[in-house]
Backbone atoms as SQL, in Angstrom:
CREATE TABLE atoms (id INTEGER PRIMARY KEY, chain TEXT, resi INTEGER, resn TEXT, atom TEXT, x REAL, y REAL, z REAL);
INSERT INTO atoms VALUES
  (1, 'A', 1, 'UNK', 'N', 27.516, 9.044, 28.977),
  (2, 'A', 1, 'UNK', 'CA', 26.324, 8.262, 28.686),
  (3, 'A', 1, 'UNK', 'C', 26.162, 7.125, 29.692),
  (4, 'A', 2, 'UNK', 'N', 27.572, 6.415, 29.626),
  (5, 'A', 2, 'UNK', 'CA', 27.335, 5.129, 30.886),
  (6, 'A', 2, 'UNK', 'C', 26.793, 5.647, 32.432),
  (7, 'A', 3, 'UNK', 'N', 26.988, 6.858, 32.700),
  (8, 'A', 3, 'UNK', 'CA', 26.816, 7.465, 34.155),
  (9, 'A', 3, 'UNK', 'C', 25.207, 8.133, 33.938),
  (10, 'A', 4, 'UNK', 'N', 24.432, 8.669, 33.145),
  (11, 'A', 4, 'UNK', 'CA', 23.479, 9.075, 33.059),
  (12, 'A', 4, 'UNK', 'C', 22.502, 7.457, 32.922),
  (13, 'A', 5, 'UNK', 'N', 23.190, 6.434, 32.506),
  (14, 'A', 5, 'UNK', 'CA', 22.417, 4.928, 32.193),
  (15, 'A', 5, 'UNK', 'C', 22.333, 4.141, 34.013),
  (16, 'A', 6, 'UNK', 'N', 23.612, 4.627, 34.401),
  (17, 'A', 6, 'UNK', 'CA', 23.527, 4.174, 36.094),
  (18, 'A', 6, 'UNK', 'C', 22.967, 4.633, 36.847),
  (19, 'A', 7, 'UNK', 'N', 22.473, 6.419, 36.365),
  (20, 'A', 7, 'UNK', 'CA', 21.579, 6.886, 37.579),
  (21, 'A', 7, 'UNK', 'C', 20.172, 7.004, 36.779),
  (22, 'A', 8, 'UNK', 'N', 20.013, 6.401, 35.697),
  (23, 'A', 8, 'UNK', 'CA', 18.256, 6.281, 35.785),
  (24, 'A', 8, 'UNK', 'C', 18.452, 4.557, 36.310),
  (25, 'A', 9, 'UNK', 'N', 19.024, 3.850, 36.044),
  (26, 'A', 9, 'UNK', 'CA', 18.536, 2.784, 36.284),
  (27, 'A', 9, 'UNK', 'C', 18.341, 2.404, 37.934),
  (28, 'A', 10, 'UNK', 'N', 19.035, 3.490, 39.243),
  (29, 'A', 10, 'UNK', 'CA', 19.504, 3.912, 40.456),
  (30, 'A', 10, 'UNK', 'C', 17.996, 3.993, 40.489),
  (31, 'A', 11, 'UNK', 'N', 17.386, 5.385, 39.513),
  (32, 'A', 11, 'UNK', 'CA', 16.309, 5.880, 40.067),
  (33, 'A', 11, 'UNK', 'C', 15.107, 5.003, 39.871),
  (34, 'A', 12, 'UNK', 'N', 15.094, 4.146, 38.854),
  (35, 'A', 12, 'UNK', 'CA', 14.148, 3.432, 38.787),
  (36, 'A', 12, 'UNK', 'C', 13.975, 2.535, 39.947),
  (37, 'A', 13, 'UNK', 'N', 14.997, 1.945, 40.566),
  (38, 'A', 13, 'UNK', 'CA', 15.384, 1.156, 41.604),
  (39, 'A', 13, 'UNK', 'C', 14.490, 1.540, 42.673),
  (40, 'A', 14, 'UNK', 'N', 15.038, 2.920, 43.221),
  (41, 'A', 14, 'UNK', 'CA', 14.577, 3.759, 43.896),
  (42, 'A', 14, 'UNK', 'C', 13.394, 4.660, 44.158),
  (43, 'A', 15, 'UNK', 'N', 12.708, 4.730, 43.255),
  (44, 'A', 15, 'UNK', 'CA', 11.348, 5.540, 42.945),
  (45, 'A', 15, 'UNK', 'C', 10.195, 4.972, 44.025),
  (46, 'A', 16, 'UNK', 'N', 10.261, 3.726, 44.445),
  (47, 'A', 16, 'UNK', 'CA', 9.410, 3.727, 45.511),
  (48, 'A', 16, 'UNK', 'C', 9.301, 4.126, 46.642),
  (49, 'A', 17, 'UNK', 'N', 10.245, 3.924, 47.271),
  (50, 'A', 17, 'UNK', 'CA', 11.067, 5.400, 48.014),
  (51, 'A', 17, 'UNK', 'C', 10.178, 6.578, 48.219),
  (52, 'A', 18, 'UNK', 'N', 10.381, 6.864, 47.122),
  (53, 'A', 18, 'UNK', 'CA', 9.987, 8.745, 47.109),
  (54, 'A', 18, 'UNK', 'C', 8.188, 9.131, 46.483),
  (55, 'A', 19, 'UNK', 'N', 7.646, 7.707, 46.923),
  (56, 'A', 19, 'UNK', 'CA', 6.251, 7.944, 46.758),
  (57, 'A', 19, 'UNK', 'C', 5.508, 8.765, 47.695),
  (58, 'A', 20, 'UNK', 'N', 5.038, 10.005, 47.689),
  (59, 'A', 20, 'UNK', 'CA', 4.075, 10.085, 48.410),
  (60, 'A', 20, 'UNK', 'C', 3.067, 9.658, 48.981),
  (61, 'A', 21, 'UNK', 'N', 2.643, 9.232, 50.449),
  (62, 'A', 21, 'UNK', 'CA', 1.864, 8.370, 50.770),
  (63, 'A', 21, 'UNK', 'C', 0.285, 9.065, 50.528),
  (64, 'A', 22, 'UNK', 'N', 0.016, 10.666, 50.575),
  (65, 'A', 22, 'UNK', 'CA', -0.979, 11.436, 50.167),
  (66, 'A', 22, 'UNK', 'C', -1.646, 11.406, 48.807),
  (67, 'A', 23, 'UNK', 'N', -0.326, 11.641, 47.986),
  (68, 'A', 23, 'UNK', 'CA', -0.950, 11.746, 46.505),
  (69, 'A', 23, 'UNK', 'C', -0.735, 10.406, 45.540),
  (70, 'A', 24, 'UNK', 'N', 0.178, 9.187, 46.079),
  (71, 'A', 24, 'UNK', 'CA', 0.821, 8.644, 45.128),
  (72, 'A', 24, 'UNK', 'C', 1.819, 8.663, 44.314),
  (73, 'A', 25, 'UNK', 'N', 1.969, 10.059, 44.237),
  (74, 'A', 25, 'UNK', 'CA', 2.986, 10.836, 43.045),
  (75, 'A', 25, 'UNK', 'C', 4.641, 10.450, 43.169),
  (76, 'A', 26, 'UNK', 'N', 5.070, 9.993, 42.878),
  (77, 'A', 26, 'UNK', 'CA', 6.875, 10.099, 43.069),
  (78, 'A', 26, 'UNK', 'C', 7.106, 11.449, 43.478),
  (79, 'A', 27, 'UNK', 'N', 8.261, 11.565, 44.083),
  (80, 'A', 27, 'UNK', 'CA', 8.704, 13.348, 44.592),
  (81, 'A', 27, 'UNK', 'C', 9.773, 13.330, 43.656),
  (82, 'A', 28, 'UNK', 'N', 9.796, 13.813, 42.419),
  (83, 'A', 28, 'UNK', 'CA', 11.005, 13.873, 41.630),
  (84, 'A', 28, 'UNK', 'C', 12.046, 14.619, 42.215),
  (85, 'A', 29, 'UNK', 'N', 12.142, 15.567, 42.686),
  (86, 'A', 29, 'UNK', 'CA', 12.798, 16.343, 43.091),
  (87, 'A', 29, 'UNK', 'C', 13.352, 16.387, 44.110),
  (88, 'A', 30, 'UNK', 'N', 12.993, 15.039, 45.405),
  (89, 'A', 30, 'UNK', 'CA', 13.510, 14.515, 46.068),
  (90, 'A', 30, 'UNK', 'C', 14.812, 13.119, 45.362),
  (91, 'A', 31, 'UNK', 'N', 14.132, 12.406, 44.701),
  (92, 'A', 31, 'UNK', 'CA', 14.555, 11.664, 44.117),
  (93, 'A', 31, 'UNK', 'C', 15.995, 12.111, 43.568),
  (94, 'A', 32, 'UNK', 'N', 15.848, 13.167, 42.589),
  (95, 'A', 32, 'UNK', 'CA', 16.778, 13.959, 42.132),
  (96, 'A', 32, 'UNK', 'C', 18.074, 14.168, 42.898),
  (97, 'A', 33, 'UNK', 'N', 17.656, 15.268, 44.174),
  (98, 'A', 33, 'UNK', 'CA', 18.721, 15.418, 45.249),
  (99, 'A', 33, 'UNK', 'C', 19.676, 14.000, 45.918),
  (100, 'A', 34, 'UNK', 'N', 19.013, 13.316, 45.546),
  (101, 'A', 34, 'UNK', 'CA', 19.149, 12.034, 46.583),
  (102, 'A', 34, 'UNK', 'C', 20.171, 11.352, 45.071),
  (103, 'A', 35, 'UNK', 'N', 19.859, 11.448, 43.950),
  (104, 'A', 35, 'UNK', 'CA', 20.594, 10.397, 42.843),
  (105, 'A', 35, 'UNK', 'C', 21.838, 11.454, 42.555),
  (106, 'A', 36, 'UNK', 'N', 21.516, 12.810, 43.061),
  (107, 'A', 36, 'UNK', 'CA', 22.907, 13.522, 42.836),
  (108, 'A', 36, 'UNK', 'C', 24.069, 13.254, 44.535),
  (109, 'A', 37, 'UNK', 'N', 23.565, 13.279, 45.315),
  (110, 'A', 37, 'UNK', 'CA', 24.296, 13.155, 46.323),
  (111, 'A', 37, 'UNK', 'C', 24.910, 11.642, 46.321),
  (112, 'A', 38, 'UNK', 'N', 24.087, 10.851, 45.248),
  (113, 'A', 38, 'UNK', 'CA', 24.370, 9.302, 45.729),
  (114, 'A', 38, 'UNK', 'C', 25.578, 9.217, 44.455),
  (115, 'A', 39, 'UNK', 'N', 25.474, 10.014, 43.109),
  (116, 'A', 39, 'UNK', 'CA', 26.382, 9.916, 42.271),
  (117, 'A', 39, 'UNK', 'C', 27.250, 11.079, 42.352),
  (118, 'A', 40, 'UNK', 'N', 27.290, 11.738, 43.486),
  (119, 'A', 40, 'UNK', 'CA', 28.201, 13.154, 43.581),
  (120, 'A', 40, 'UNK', 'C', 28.274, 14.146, 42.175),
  (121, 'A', 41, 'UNK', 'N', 26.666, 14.319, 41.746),
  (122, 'A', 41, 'UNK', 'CA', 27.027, 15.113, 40.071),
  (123, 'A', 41, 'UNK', 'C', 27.199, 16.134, 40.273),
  (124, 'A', 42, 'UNK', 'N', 26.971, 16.815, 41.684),
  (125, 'A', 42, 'UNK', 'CA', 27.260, 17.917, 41.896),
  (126, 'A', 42, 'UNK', 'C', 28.015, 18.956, 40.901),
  (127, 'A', 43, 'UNK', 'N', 27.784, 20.377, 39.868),
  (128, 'A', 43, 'UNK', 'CA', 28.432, 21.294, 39.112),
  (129, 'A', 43, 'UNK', 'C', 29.807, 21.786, 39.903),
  (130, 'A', 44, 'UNK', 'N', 29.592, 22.074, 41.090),
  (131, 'A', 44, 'UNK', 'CA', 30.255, 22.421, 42.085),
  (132, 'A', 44, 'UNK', 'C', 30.753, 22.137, 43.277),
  (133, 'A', 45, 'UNK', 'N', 31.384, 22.599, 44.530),
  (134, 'A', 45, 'UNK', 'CA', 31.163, 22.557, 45.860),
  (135, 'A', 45, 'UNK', 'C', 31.338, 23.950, 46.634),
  (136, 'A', 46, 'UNK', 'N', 30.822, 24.978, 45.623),
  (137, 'A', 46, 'UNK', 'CA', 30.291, 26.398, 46.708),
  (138, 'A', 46, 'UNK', 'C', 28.708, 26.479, 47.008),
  (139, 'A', 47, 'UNK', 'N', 28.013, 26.040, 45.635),
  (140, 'A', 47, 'UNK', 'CA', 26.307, 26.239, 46.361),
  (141, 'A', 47, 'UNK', 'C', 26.047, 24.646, 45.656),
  (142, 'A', 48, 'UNK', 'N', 26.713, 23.570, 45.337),
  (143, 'A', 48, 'UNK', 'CA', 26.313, 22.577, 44.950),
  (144, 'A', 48, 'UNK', 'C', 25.095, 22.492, 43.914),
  (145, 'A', 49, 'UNK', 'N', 24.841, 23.046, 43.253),
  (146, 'A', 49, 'UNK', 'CA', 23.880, 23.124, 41.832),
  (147, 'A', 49, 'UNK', 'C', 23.704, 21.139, 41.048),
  (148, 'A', 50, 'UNK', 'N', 22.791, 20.867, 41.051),
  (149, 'A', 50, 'UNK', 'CA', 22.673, 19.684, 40.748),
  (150, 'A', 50, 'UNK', 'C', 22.052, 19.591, 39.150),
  (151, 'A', 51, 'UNK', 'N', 22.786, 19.305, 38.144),
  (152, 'A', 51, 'UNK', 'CA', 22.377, 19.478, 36.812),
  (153, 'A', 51, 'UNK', 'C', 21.670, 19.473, 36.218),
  (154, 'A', 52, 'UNK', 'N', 20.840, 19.871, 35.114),
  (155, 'A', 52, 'UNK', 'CA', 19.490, 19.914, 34.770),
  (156, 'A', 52, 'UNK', 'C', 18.442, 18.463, 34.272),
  (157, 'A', 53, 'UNK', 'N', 19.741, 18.042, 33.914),
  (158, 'A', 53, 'UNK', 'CA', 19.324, 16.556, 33.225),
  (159, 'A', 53, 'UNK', 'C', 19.362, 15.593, 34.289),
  (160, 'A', 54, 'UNK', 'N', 19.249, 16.129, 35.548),
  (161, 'A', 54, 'UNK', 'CA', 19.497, 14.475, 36.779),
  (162, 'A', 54, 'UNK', 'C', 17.921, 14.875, 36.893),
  (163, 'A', 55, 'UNK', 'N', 17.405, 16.238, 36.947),
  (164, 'A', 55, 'UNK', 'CA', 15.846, 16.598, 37.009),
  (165, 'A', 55, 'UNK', 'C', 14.834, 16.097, 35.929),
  (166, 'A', 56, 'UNK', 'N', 15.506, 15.963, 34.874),
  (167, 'A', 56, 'UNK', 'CA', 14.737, 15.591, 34.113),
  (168, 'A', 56, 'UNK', 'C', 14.862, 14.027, 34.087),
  (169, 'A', 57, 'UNK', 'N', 15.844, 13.276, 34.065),
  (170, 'A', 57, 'UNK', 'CA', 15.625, 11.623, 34.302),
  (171, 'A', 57, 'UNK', 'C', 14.317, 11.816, 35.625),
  (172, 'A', 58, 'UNK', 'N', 14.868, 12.104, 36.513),
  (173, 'A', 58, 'UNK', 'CA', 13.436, 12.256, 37.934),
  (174, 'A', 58, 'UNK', 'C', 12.590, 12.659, 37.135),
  (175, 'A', 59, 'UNK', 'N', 12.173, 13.327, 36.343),
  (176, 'A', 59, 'UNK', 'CA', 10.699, 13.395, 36.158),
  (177, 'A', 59, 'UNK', 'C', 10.784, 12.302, 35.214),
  (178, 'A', 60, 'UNK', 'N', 11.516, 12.478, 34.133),
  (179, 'A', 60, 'UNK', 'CA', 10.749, 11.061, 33.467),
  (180, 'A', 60, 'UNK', 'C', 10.516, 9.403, 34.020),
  (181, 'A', 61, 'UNK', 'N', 11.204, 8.811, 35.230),
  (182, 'A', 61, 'UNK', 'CA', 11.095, 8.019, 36.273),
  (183, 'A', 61, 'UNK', 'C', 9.869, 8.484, 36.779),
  (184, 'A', 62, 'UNK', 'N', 9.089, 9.283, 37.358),
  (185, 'A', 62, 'UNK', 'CA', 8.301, 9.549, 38.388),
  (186, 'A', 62, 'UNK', 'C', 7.109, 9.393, 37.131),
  (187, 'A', 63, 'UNK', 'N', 7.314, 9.567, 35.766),
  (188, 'A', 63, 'UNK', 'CA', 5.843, 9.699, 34.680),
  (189, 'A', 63, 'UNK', 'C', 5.963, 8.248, 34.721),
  (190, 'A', 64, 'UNK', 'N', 6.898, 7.032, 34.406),
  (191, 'A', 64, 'UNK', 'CA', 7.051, 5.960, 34.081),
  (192, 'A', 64, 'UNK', 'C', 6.785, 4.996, 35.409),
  (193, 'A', 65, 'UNK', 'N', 7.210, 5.171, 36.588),
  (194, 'A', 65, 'UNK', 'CA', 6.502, 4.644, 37.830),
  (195, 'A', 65, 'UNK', 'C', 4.943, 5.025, 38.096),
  (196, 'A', 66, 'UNK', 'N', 4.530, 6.383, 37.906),
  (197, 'A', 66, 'UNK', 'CA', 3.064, 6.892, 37.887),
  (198, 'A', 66, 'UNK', 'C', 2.150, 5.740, 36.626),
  (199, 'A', 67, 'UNK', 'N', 3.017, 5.444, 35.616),
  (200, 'A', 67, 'UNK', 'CA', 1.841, 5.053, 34.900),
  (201, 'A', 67, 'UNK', 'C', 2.165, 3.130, 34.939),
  (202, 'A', 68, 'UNK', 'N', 2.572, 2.389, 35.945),
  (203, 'A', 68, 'UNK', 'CA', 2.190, 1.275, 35.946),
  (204, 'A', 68, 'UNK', 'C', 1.626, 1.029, 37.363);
């Protein structure tokens, strides 16, 4: 729980970052790659699979930066 509380609060940090200058939109999925490489959540180290729930904090960061 404490490590899923450090990388939304990472991503919130970070979400400006990964704004698109075209659409506005956060790139969750950039964001994502970037909060797993920065917290090594990596499943593995043969194809490095990055967990389902680091995708979903990125999107819910990218709805919560989109709407202020």
């Amino acid at each position: 729980m404490a490590q899923k509380t450090a990388v939304l609060t990472w991503m919130r940090n970070a979400a400006p970052n990964y704004v698109d200058r075209m659409t506005g939109e956060v790139n969750a999925t950039g964001l994502a790659e970037s909060a797993a490489n920065n917290f090594n959540l990596y499943e593995n180290r043969t194809d490095y699979p990055i967990p389902e729930w680091v995708f979903d904090l990125a999107a819910e960061v990218a709805i919560e930066f989109e709407d202020t």
